[in-house]
Structure formats: C-alpha cells, structure tokens
N, C-alpha and C positions, 0 to 999 in steps of 0.2 A: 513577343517572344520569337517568332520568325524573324524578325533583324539580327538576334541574338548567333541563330543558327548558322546564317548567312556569316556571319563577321567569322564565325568560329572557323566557320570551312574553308573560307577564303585564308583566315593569321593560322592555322593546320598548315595548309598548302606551300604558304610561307616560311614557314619554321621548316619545312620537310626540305625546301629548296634551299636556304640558308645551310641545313646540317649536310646533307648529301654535298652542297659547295663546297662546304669544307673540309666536308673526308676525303674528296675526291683530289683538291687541292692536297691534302697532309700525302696521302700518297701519292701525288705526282711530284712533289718536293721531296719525300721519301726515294723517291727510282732516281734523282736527279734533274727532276722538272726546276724549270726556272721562269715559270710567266708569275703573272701577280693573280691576287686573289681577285680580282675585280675582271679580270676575262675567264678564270675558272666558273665563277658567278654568272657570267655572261652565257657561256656554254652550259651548265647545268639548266638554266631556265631554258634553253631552247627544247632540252627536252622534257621542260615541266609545260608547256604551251600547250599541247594535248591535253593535259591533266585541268590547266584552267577552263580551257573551251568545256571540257566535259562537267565540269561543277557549274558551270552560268545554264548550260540546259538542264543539266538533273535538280538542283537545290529547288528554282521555280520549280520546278513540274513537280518536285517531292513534295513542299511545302503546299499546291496546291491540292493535291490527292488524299495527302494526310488531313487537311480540315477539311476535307469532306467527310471522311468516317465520324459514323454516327455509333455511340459508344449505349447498349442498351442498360437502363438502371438496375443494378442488382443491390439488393438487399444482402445483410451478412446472415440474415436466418437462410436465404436461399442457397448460397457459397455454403454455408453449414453442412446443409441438406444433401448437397448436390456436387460436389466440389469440381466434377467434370463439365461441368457448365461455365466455368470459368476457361477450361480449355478449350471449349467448342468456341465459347464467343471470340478468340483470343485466334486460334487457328482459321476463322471464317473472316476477322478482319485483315490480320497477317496477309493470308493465301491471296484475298482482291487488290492489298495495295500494292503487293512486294509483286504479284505478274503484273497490275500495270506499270510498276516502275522501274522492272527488269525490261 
C-alpha cells in the first residue's frame, strides 16, 4: 500500500504541473504571449522543483512514522459504552504523528 501513496503524490504533483502549465500558457497567449507550450512547461516546473524536493523528504519520513502507530483494539460494545474513547485514541494518535511530521 505505501507504493500506492508514493505514485499518488508524485502523478498529484504532475497533474498540478501540467494544469498550472497550461493556465498559465492560455493567459499568456491571452495578453498576446507567443512562446510555445513546451517552455511555458519548462518554467512552470522550475517553480514546481521545491514542491518535488519537498515530497521525497516528507512521503518517506510520513510513511515511516505512520506504521509505526500502534492502533489499540476496541470492541463495538466498548465504542457503545464510551463513544469518547474513540476520540481520545484518535486525538492522542493524531497529536504524536502530525508534531513529528510538522
């Protein structure tokens, strides 16, 4: 399942760069732009390069921190019983991965 995630982030990333390339291009051929889509595409990725760097450190480090939470077993009579115990566990997993991975 973590390949899955990885592929996602990375064909996201791609799509974002593709559509921003080309809005970017329709209004610059809109003002009277005249380059080709293949250097609009050229310059939109220079400013997607920070975005990539930053998904090759965060995705590992994510993927790693998240299989490490250990998830404790609940029972549907105890969720019944208790239904803020599914909060608590929920906010005390949350809280440890999302500060190490801010």
């Amino acid at each position: 399942m973590p390949n899955i995630n990885i592929v996602s982030t990375f064909i996201g990333v791609l799509a974002a760069w593709v559509i921003i390339a080309a809005v970017m291009h329709g209004l610059s051929s809109f003002f009277g732009g005249r380059v080709e889509f293949r250097r609009t595409f050229e310059f939109v990725g220079y400013g997607f390069l920070p975005t990539l760097v930053g998904e090759v450190i965060t995705v590992p480090m994510s993927l790693y921190y998240i299989s490490k939470v250990e998830l404790p077993k609940l029972t549907v009579q105890q969720i019944q019983q208790n239904p803020e115990i599914v909060k608590k566990m929920m906010m005390s997993i949350f809280h440890e991965v999302l500060f190490i991975l801010i």
